[in-house]
C-alpha positions as CSV (number, residue, x, y, z in Angstrom):
1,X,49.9,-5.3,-99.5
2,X,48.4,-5.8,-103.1
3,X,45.3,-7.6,-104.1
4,X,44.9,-9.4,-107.6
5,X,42.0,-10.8,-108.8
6,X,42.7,-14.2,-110.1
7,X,39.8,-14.6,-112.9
8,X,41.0,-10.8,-114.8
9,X,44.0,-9.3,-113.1
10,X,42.7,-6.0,-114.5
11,X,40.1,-5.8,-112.0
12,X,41.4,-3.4,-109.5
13,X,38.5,-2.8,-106.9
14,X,37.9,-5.3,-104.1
15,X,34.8,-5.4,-100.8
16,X,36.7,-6.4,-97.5
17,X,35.8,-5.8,-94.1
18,X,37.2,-2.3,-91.9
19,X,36.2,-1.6,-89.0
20,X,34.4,1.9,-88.2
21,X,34.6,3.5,-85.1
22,X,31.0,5.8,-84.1
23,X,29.9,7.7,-81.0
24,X,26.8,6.7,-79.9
25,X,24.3,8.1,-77.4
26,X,24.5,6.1,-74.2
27,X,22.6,6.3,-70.7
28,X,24.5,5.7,-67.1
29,X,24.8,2.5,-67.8
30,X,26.2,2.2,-71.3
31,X,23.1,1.0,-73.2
32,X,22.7,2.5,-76.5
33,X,20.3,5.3,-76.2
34,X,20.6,6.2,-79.9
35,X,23.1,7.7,-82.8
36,X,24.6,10.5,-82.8
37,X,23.5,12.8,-85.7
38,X,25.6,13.6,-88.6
39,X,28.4,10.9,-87.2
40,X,29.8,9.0,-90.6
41,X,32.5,7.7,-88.0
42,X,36.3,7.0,-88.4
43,X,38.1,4.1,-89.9
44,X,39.5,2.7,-86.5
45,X,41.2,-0.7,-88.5
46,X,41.8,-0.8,-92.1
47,X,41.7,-3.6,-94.4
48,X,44.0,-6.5,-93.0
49,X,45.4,-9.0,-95.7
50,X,44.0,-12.2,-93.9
51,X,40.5,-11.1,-94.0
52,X,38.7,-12.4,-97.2
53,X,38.7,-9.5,-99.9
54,X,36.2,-10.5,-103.0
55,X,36.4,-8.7,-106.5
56,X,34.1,-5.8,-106.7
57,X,33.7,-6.6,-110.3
58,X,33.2,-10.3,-110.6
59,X,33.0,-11.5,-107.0
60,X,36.0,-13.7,-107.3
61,X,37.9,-14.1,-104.0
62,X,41.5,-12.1,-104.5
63,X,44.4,-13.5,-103.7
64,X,46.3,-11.2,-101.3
65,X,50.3,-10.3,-101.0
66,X,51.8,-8.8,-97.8
């Protein structure tokens, strides 16, 4: 997978979204209770080519190869 921003194709950093995986403090029922101190998480999904990934340095959208 490569990402290449259209507008200056020597931009190299993009924003896209991951998804993060935290434990959380939960009662008998599973409600959230609170956070759980010190947790930064774990990436559970990594970026994934269809989502939209924008140029960090000019906010153009990037086109994305597989």
């Amino acid at each position: 997978m490569k990402a290449t921003c259209p507008k200056n194709k020597e931009h190299k950093t993009f924003v896209t979204v991951v998804h993060i995986a935290v434990d959380q403090i939960v009662d008998e029922t599973g409600s959230y209770v609170d956070s759980c101190p010190n947790n930064e998480g774990e990436i559970a999904q990594g970026p994934h080519p269809q989502n939209t990934w924008t140029c960090n340095e000019c906010g153009e959208e990037a086109e994305v190869e597989i």
